[in-house]
C-alpha positions as CSV (number, residue, x, y, z in Angstrom):
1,X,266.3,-40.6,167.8
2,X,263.7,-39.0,169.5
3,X,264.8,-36.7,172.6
4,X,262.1,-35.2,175.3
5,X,263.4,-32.1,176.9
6,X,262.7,-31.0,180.2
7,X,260.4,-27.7,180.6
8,X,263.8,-25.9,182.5
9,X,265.4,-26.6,179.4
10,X,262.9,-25.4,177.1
11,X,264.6,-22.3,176.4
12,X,267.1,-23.6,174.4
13,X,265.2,-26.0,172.3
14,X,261.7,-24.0,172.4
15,X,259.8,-27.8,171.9
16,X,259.6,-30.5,174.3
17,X,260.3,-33.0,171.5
18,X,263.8,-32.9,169.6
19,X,265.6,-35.6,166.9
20,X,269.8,-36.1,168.0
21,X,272.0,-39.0,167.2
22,X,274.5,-40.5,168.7
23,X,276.1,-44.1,169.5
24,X,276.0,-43.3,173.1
25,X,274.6,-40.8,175.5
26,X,277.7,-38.7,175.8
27,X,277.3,-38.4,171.6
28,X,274.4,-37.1,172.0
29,X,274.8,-34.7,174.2
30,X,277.6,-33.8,171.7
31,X,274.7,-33.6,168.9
32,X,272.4,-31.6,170.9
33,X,275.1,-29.0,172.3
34,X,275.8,-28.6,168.4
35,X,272.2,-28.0,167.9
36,X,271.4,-26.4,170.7
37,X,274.4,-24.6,171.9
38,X,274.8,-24.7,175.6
39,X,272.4,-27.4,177.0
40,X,275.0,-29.9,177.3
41,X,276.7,-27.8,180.4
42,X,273.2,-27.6,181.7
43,X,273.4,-31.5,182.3
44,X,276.3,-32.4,182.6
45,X,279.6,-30.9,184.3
46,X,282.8,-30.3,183.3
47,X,284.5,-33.7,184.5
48,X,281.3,-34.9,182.1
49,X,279.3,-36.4,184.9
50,X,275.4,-35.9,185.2
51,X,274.5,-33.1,187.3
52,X,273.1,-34.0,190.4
53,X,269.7,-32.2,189.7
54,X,269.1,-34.4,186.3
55,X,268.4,-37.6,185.6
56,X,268.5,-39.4,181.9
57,X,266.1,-42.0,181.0
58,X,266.8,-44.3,177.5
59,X,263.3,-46.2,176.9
60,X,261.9,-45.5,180.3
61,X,264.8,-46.9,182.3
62,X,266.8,-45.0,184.4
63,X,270.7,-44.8,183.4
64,X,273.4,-43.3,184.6
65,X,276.2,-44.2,182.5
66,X,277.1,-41.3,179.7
67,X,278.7,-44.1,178.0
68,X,275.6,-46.0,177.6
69,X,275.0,-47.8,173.9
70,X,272.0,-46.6,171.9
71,X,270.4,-47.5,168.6
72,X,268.8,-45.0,166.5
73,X,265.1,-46.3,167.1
74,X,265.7,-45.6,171.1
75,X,263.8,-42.8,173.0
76,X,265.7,-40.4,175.0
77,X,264.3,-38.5,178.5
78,X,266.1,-35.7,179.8
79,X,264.6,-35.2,183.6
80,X,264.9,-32.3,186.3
81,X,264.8,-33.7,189.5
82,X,262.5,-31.4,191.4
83,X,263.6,-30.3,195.3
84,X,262.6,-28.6,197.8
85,X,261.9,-28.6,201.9
């Protein structure tokens, strides 16, 4: 399925646009830490929950359950919330 990674993230990947798999979210972030070693800590933590700075979108809707279900023909978002004051 087709992956967009954030620009923070970039350095990992080197394109925006990646191909992972996985029956659920947490699988792929599994897939994509195998292909990209080390961008799985970068979103989520070690009790595997989301880091608070990133946000996951499957098909343009928010989600965030790790757990969450997806089908090979879904599009994944990875998002860095952006802060400041």
């Amino acid at each position: 399925m087709k992956v967009l990674i954030p620009t923070p993230l970039l350095s990992y990947t080197k394109v925006p646009e990646i191909e992972a798999s996985g029956a659920t979210l947490m699988e792929l972030l599994a897939d994509l830490d195998r292909q990209y070693p080390g961008l799985r800590f970068r979103v989520i933590d070690e009790q595997n929950a989301m880091r608070p700075h990133m946000r996951f979108f499957v098909n343009g809707e928010q989600t965030f359950n790790i757990r969450q279900s997806l089908r090979p023909t879904d599009s994944v978002q990875l998002v860095q919330a952006l802060s400041g004051g």
